[in-house]
C-alpha positions as CSV (number, residue, x, y, z in Angstrom):
1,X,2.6,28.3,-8.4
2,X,5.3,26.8,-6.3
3,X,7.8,24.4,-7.1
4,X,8.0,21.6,-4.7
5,X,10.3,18.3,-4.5
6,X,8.1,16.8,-2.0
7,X,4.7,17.1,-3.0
8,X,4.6,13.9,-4.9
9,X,4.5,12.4,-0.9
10,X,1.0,13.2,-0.9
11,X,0.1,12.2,-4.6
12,X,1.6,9.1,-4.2
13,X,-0.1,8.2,-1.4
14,X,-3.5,9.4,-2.7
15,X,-2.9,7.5,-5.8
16,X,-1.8,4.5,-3.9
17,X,-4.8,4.3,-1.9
18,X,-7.4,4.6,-5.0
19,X,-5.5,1.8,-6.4
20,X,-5.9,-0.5,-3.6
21,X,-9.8,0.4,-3.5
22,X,-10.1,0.4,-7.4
23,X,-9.1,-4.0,-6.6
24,X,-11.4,-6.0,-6.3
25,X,-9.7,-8.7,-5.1
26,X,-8.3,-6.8,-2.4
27,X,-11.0,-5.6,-1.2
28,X,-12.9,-9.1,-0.8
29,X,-9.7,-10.0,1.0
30,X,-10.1,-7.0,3.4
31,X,-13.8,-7.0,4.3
32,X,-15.3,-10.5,2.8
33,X,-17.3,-11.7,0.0
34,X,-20.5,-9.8,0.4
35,X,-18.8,-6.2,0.6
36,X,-20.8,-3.4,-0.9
37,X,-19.7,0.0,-2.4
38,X,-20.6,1.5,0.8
39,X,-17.9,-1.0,2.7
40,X,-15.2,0.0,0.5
41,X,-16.3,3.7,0.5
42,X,-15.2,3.2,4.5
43,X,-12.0,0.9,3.6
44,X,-9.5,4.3,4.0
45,X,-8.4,4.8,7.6
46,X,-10.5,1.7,9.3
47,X,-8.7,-0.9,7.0
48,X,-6.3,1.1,4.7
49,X,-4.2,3.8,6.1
50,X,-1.9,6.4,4.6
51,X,0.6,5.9,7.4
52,X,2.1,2.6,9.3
53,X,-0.9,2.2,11.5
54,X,-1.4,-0.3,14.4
55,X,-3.6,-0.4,17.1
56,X,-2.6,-2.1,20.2
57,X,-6.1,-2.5,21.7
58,X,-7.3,-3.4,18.5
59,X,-10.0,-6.0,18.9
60,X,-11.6,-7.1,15.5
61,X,-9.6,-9.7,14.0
62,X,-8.6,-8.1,10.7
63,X,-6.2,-7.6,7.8
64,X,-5.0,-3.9,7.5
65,X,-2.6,-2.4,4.5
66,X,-0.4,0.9,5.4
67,X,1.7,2.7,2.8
68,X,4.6,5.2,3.3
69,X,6.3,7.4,0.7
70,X,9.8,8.6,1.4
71,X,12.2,10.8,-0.6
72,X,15.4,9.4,-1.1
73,X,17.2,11.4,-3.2
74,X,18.0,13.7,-6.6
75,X,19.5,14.3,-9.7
76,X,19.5,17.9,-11.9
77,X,16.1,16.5,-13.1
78,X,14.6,13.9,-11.6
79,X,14.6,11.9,-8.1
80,X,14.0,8.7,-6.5
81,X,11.3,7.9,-4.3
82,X,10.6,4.9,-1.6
83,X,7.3,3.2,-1.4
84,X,6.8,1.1,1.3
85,X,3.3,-1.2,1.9
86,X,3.1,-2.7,5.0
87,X,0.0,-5.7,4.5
88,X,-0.4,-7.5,7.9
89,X,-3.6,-9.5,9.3
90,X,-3.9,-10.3,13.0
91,X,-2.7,-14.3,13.6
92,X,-6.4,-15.7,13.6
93,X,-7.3,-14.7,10.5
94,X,-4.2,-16.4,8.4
95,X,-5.9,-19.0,6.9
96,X,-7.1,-17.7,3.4
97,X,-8.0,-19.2,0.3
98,X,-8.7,-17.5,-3.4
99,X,-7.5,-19.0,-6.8
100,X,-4.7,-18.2,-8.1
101,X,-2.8,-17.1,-5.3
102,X,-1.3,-19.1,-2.6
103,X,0.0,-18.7,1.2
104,X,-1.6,-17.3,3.9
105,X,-3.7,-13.9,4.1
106,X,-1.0,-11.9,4.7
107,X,0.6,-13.3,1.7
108,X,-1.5,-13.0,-0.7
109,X,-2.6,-9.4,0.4
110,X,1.2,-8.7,-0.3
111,X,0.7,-10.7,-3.8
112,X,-2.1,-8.9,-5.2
113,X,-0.3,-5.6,-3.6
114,X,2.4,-6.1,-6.1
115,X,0.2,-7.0,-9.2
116,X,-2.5,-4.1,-8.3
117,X,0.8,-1.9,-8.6
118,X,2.4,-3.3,-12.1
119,X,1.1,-0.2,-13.9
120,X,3.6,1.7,-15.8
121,X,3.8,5.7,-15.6
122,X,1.0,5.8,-12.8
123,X,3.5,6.0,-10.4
124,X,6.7,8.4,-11.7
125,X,8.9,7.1,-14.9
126,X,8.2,3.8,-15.5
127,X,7.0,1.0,-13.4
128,X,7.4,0.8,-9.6
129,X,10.7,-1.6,-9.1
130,X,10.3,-4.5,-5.8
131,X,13.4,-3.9,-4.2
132,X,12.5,-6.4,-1.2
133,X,10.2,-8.1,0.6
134,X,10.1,-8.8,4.2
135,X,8.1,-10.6,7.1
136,X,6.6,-7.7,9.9
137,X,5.5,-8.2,13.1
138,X,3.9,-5.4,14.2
139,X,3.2,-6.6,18.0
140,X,2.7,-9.8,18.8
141,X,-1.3,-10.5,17.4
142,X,-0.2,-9.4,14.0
143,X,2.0,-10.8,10.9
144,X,2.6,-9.8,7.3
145,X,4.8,-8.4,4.8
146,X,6.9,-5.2,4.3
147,X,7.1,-4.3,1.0
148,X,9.5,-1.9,-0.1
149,X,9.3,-0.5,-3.9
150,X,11.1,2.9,-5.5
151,X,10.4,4.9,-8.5
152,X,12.0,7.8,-10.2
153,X,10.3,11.0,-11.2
154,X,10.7,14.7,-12.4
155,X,12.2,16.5,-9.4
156,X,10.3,19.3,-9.8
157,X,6.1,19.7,-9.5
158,X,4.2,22.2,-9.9
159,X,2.1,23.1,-6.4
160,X,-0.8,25.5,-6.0
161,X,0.0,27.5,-2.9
């Protein structure tokens, strides 16, 4: 077994992504009221992506999430990572409405983000911390939210080769 400082990277973002698909509020914001399993079986790299993802000749009017996982830095023991989820919808499909949320689309994508992620321990020490929050414009079709989180967590994992 190796012993790896960045191998969480790839955890995180597994974990991350299961989480968003385990919603099911999210997904009804993503691909509409009727989805099916087999919809949200196809959410992960059409709708959901791993990476900050945009396509410029993208023409389907839709909502897209995109989480990154950075190392910042280390103790003896432990160190800190950086999630950030970037949640973004093209401009003509703003207008959205579910109770108990409020804004537009893009909003309340970044809403039930941050409640879908509340779980202590699932993601290093603790519970993920929202260190800010900002609007994103990743060209000029497309608005939402930037939301940057950390967590601390054993510096060392054990790897399989």
């Amino acid at each position: 077994m190796n012993r790896t400082v960045l191998k969480d990277i790839g955890v995180f973002k597994t974990n991350l992504l299961l989480s968003f698909l385990d919603s099911p509020d999210i997904c009804e914001l993503l691909l509409g009221e009727n989805y099916t399993s087999d919809d949200v079986d196809n959410l992960v790299y059409s709708q959901i992506f791993p990476y900050l993802y945009i396509d410029e000749t993208q023409t389907e009017v839709l909502p897209y999430l995109c989480v990154e996982v950075n190392y910042i830095k280390q103790s003896r023991t432990m160190k800190t990572l950086k999630v950030t989820v970037y949640a973004y919808c093209h401009k003509d499909c703003m207008e959205y409405h579910k109770d108990g949320y409020l804004g537009t689309r893009a909003d309340i994508l970044s809403d039930m983000v941050e409640r879908q992620l509340q779980a202590p321990n699932k993601y290093g020490i603790g519970e993920l911390t929202l260190e800010s929050v900002n609007h994103y414009f990743p060209n000029n079709k497309y608005y939402g939210r930037q939301l940057i989180f950390t967590t601390s967590d054993f510096k060392f994992k054990e790897a399989d080769k």
